[in-house]
C-alpha positions as CSV (number, residue, x, y, z in Angstrom):
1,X,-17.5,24.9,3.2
2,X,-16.5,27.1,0.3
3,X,-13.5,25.1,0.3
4,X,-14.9,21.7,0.0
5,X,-16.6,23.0,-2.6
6,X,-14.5,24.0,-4.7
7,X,-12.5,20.9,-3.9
8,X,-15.4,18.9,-4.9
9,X,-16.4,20.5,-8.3
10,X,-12.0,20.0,-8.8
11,X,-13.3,16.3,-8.4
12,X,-16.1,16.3,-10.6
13,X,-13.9,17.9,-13.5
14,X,-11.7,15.8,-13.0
15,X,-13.4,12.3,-13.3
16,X,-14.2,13.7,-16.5
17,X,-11.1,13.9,-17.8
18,X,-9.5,10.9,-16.6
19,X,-12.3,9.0,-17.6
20,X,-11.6,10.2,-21.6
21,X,-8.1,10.3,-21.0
22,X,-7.8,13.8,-21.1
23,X,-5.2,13.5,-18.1
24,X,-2.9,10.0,-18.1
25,X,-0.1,9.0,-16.0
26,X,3.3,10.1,-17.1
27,X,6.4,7.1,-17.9
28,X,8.5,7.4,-15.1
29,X,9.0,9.5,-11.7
30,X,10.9,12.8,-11.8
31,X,14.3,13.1,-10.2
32,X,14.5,17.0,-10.0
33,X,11.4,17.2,-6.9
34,X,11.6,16.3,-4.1
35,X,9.8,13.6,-1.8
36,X,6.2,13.8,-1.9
37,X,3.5,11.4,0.4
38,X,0.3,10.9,1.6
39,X,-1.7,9.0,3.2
40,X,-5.5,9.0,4.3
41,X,-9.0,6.6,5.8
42,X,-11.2,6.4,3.3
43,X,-14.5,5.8,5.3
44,X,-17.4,7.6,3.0
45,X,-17.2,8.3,-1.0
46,X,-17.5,12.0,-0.8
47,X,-16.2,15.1,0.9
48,X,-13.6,15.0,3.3
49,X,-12.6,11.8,4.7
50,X,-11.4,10.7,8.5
51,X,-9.4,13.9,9.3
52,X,-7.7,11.3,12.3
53,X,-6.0,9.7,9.8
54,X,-4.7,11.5,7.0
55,X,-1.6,13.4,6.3
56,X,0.7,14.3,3.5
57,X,3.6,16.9,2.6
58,X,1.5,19.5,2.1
59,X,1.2,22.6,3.7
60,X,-1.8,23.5,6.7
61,X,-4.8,24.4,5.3
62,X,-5.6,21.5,3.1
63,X,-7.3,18.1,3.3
64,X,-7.9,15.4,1.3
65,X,-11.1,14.9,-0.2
66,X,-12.9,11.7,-1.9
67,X,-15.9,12.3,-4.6
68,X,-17.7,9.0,-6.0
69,X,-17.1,7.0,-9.3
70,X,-19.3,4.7,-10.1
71,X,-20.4,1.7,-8.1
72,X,-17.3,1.0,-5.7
73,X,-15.2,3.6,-7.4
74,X,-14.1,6.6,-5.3
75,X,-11.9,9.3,-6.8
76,X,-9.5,10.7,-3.7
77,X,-7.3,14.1,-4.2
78,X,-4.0,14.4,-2.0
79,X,-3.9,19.0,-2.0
80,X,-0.5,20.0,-3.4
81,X,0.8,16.5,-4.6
82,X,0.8,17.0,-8.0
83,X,3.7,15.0,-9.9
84,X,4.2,11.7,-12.2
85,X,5.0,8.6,-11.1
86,X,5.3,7.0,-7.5
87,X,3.4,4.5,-6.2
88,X,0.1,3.7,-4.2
89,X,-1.0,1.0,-2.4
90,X,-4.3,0.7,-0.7
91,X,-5.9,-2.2,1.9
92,X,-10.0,-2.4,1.9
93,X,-11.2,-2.4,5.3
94,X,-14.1,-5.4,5.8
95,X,-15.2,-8.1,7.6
96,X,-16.3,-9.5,3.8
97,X,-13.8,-10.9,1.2
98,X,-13.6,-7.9,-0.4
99,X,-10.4,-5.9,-1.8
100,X,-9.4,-2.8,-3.1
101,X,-7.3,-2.0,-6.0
102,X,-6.3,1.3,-7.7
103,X,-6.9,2.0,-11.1
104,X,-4.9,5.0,-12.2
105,X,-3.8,8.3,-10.5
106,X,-2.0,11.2,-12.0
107,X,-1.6,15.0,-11.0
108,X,-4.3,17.1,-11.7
109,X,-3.7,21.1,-11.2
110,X,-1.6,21.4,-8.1
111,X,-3.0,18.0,-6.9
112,X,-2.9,14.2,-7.5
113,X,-6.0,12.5,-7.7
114,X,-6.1,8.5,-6.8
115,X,-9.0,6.2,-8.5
116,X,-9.6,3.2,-6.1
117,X,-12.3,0.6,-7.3
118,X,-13.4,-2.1,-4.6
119,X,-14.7,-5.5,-5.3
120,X,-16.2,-8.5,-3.9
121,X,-14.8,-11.9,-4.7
122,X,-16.5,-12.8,-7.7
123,X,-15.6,-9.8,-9.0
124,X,-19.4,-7.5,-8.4
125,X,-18.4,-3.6,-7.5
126,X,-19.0,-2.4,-4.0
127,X,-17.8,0.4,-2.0
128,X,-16.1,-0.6,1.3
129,X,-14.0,1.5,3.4
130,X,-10.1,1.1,2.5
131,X,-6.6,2.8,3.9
132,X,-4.4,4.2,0.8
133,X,-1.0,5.4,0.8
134,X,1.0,7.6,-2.2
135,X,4.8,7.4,-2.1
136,X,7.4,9.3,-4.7
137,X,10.5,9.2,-3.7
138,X,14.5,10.9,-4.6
139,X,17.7,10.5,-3.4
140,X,20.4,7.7,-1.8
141,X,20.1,6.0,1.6
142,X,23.0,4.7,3.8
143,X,22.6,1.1,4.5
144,X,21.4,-1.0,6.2
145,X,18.2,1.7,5.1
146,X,17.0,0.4,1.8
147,X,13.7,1.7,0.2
148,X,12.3,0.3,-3.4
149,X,9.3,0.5,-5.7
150,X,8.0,-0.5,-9.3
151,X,5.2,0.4,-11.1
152,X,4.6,-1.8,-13.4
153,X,1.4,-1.7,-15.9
154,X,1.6,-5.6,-17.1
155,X,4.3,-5.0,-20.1
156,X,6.6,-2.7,-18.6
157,X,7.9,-0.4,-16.0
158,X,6.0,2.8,-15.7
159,X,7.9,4.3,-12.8
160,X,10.7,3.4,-10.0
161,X,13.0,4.2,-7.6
162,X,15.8,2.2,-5.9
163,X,18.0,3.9,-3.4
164,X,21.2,2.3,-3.8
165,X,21.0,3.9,-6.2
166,X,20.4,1.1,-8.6
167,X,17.9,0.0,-11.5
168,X,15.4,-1.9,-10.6
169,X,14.1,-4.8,-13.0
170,X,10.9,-6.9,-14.1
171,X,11.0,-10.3,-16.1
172,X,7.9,-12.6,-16.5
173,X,4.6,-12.2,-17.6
174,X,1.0,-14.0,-17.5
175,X,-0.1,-13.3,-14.0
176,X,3.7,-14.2,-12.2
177,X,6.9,-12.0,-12.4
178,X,9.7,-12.0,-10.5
179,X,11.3,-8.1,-9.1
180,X,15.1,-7.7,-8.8
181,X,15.8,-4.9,-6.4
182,X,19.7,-4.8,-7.2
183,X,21.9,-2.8,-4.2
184,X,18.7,-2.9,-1.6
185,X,20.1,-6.8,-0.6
186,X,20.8,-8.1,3.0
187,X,22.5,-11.1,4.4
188,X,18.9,-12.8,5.5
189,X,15.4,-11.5,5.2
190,X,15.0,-8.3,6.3
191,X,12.5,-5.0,5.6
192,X,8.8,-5.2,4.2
193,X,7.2,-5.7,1.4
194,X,3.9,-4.1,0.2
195,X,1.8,-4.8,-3.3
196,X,-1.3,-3.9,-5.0
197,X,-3.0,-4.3,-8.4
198,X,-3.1,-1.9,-10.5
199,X,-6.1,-2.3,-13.1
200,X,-8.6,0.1,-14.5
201,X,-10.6,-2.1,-16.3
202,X,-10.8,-5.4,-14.4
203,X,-11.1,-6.8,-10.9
204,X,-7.3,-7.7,-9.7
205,X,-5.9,-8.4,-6.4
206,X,-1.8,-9.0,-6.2
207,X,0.5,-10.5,-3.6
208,X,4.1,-11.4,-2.4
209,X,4.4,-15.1,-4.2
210,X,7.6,-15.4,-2.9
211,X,10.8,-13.1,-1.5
212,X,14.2,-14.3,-1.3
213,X,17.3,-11.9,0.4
214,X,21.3,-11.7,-1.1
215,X,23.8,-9.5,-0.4
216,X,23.6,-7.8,-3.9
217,X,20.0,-7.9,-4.2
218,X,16.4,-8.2,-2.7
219,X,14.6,-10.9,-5.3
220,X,10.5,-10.5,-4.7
221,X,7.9,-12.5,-6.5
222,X,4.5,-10.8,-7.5
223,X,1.3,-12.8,-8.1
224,X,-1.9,-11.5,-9.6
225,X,-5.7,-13.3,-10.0
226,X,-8.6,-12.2,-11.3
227,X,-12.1,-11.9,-9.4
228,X,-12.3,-15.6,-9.2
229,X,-8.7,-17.0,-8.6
230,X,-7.4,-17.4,-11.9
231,X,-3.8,-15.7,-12.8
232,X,-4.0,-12.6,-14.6
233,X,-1.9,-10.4,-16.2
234,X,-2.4,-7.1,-14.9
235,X,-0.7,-3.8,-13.6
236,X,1.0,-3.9,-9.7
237,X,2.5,-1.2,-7.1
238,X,5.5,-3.3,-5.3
239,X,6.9,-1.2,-2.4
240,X,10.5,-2.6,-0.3
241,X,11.3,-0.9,2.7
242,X,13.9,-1.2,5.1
243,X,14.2,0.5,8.5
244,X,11.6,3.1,6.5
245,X,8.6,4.3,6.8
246,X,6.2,3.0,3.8
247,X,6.0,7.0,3.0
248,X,9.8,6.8,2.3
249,X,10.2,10.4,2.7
250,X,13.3,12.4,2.8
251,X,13.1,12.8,7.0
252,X,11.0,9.6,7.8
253,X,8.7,9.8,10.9
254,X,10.1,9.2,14.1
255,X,6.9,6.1,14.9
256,X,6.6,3.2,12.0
257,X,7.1,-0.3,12.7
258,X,6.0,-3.3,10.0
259,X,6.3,-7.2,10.6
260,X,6.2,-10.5,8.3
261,X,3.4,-12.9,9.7
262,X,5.7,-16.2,8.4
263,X,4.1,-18.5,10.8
264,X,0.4,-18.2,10.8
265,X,-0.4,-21.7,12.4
266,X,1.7,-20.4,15.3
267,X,-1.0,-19.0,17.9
268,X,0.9,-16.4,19.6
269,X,1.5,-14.2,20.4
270,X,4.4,-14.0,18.9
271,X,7.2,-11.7,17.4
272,X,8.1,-13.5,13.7
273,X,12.1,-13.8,13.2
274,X,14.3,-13.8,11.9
275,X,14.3,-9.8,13.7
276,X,15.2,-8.2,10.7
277,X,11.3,-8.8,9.5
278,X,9.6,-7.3,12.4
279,X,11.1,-4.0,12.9
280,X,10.1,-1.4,15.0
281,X,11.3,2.1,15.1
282,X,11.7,2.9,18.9
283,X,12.9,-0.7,19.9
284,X,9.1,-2.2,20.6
285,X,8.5,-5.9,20.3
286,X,5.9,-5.9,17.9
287,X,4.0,-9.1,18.5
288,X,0.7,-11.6,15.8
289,X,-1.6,-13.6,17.3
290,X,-4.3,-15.3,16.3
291,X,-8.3,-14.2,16.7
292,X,-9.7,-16.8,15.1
293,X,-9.1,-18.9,12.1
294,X,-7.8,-16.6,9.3
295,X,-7.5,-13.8,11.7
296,X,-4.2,-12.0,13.0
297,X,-4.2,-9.4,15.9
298,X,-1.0,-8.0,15.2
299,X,0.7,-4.8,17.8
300,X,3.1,-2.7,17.0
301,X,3.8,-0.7,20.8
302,X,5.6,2.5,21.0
303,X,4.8,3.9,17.7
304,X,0.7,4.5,18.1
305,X,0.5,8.1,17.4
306,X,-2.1,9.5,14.8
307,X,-2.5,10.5,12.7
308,X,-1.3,7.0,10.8
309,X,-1.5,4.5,8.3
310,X,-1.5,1.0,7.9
311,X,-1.4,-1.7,4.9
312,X,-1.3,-5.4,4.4
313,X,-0.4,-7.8,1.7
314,X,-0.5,-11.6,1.5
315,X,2.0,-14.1,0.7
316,X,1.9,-16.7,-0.7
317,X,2.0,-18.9,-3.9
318,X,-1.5,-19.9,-4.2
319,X,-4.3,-16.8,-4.7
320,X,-4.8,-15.9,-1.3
321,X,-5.3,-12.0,-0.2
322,X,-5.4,-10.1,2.6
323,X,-7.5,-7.1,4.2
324,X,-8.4,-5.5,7.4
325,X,-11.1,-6.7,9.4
326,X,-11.8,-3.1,11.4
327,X,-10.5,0.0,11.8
328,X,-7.0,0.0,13.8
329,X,-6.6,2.0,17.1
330,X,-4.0,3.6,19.1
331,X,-4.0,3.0,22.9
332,X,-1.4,4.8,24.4
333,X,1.3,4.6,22.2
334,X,0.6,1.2,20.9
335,X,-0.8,0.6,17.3
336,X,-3.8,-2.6,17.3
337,X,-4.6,-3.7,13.8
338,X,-7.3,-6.4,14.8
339,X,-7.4,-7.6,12.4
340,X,-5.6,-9.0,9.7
341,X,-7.8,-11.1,7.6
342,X,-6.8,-13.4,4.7
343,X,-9.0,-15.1,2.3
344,X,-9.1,-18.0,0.1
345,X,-12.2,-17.1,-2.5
346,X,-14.3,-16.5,0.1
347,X,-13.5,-18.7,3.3
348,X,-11.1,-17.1,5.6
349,X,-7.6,-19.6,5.8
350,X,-4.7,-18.9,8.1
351,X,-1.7,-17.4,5.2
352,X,1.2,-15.8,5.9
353,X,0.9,-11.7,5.7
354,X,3.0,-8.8,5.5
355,X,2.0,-5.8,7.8
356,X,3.4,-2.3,8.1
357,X,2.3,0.5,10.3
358,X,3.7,4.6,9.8
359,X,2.6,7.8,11.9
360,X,3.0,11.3,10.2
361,X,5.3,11.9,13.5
């Protein structure tokens, strides 16, 4: 207890100075640390959230701990994370249209601290639970193993990694850009893709518009809309990942799996193709079906082992998005999301998704 709160009154000083800018979020990653991660369930808006299902490169001993904002806003604190750049990405869990977005993050004392703010379309403030996910990482992978990300604030690139190694680029503007991931390419469509807005200011929800797969390069994309549909131009988190965990971390879990919903009229169950887009890490057949209209049960089997995280992003060119309708669960060793859930304002429509699942193990 004397822990948490200390943890929490670390929170509280904290809010204050992001809030008057007293802490900001440095220009790019650092190449000189290593890999960092973390992951966590958000389920309540203070104190220490769903121990199942968070983990992180930190030591034993610590948690991660959430303290409230204001309406919808929750303040989250990976222990021992402390560095600039990376990326997050988080996925509101509801059976409403809502979303969640982050808003900034940075490191604060020995820890980074995340600000998620959750709307409902139409852009009111509510607090909903949500799964979130911080990723920095260093270093070259041997193909076919490709990882990828951008930060991008809605004029430039605030921080990246490719690990080709390679430079990553961003051209467009006003609510659509297109991503070059130069060295991650493949011969066909293969790997994940994961995106979220990043806005501290106004409600934003971002997506995969399009994705198209060379040799030299992976070419994604991004889409943004305000809180009623419109394009916007706003921050985003873009995350590729290729026979990777979405943690990216220097020794990658042994369970992660992630799949591309491409056919969502198709009831299922199904495994999408071409194989490359539905990868799982100990040879499962990960498999989407539908639940109803708008609403994918998607399995990933062999890799269910908590604690673990998942995310999900639409695709798409129109302003669809996508969230989780409940919790997922392990049973035995294979990983339910039921289920993926995509909106269209505020009626659910069937839209093609991305999905990716990681354990800590």
């Amino acid at each position: 207890m004397h822990r948490l709160r200390k943890a929490m009154f670390r929170i509280l000083c904290v809010t204050f100075m992001l809030a008057t800018g007293l802490v900001t979020v440095a220009a790019s990653a650092q190449a000189s640390v290593p890999n960092r991660w973390g992951f966590a369930h958000i389920n309540l808006n203070s104190g220490i959230p769903d121990p199942a299902r968070q983990a992180g490169s930190w030591g034993a001993g610590f948690n991660v701990t959430v303290a409230p904002g204001g309406v919808g806003q929750t303040y989250v604190t990976f222990p021992q994370l402390a560095i600039d750049g990376g990326v997050v990405h988080v996925t509101a869990i509801s059976q409403t249209a809502y979303w969640c977005q982050a808003q900034k993050w940075g490191p604060v004392g020995p820890d980074l601290v995340v600000v998620v703010q959750c709307y409902k379309y139409g852009g009111g403030p509510v607090f909903t639970p949500y799964s979130i996910v911080f990723e920095q990482s260093t270093g070259v992978l041997p193909a076919p193993q490709a990882f990828g990300y951008v930060h991008y604030d809605g004029a430039s690139i605030v921080s990246q990694f490719n690990s080709a190694p390679a430079v990553n680029t961003v051209a467009g503007g006003g609510g659509v850009w297109t991503v070059t991931l130069p060295g991650l390419g493949s011969s066909g469509p293969a790997g994940n893709i994961q995106v979220t807005a990043v806005d501290p200011v106004q409600p934003a929800h971002c997506k995969v518009g399009g994705w198209a797969s060379a040799l030299g390069a992976q070419t994604v994309q991004v889409r943004c809309h305000n809180a009623t549909n419109v394009p916007l131009n706003t921050g985003w988190s873009l995350t590729y990942q290729r026979e990777r965990a979405i943690t990216g971390a220097a020794v990658p879990p042994k369970n992660f799996a992630y799949t591309f919903d491409n056919t969502p009229a198709n009831p299922g169950p199904y495994s999408p193709v071409p194989p490359a887009v539905n990868y799982n890490s100990q040879l499962g057949i990960n498999t989407v079906q539908t639940a109803g209209l708008g609403q994918r049960l998607v399995t990933f089997p062999r890799v269910g082992v908590l604690p673990d995280d998942v995310q999900v992003t639409a695709y798409g060119p129109g302003p669809e998005y996508c969230n989780l309708q409940t919790l997922w669960n392990t049973s035995g060793s294979v990983a339910i999301v039921r289920n993926v859930v995509c909106y269209n304002g505020t009626t659910r429509v069937n839209q093609p998704s991305l999905t990716t699942y990681t354990s800590a193990l």
